[in-house]
C-alpha positions in Angstrom: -67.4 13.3 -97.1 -67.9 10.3 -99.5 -70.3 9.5 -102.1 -72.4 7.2 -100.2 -72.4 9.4 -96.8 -73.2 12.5 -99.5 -76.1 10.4 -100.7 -77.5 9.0 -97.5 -77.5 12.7 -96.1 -79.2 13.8 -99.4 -81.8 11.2 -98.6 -82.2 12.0 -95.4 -82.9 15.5 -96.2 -85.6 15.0 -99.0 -86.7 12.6 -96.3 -87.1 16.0 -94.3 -88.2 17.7 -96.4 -91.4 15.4 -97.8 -92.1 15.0 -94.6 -92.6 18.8 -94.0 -94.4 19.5 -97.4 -97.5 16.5 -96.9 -98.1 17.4 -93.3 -98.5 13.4 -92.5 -98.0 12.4 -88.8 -94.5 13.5 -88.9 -93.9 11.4 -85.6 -95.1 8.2 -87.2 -93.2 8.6 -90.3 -90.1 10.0 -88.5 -90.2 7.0 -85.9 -90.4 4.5 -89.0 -87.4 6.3 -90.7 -85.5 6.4 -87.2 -86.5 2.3 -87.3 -85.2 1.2 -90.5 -82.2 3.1 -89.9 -81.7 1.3 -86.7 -82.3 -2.0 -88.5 -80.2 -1.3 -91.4 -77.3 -0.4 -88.5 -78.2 -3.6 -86.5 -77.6 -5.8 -90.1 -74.4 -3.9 -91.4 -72.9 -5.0 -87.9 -74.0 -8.4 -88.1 -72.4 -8.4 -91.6 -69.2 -7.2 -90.2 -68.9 -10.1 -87.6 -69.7 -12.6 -90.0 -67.0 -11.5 -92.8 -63.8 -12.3 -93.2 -62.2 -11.3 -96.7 -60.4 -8.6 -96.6 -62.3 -7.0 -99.4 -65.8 -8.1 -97.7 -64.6 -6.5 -94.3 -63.7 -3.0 -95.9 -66.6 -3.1 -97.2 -68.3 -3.8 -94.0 -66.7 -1.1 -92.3 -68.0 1.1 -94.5 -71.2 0.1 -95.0 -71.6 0.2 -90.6 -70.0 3.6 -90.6 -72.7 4.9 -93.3 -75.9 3.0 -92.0 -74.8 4.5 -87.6 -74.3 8.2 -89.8 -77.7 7.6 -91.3 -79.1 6.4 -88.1 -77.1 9.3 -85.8 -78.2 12.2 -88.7 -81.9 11.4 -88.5 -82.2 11.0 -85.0 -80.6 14.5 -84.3 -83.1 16.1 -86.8 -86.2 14.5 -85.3 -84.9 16.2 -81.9 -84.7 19.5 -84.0 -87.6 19.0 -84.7 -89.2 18.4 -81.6 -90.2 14.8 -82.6 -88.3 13.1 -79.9 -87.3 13.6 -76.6 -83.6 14.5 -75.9 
């Protein structure tokens, strides 16, 4: 696993985690997680198609495959949890 995978899974996880400990509306506050994933996807895709260095589109690629894993990890733990449907 790289760094930034390693760190957006650590993130997600104190994510989790806070989320457990303050007893907010954990639907609201996963559904805005599971959102800004989504749009931080959504934007490392439109990066990719509008690169064209070959430094800029490694780059891109990795930046998409971390912000889908991001997006993928935190919707399968708010089904775990029970705060989404499958």
């Amino acid at each position: 696993m790289s760094n930034n995978n390693l760190e957006k899974e650590i993130y997600a996880k104190e994510f989790l985690d806070s989320i457990r400990k303050t007893g907010e509306t954990d639907i609201e506050k996963m559904h805005k997680a599971i959102e800004e994933a989504k749009h931080e996807w959504e934007f490392a895709q439109s990066y990719f198609d509008s690169v064209s260095e070959p430094e800029l589109v490694e780059y891109a690629i990795y930046n998409q495959t971390a912000a889908q894993k991001k997006y993928e990890y935190l919707l399968r733990q708010a089904r775990e949890l029970k705060l989404l449907k499958k």
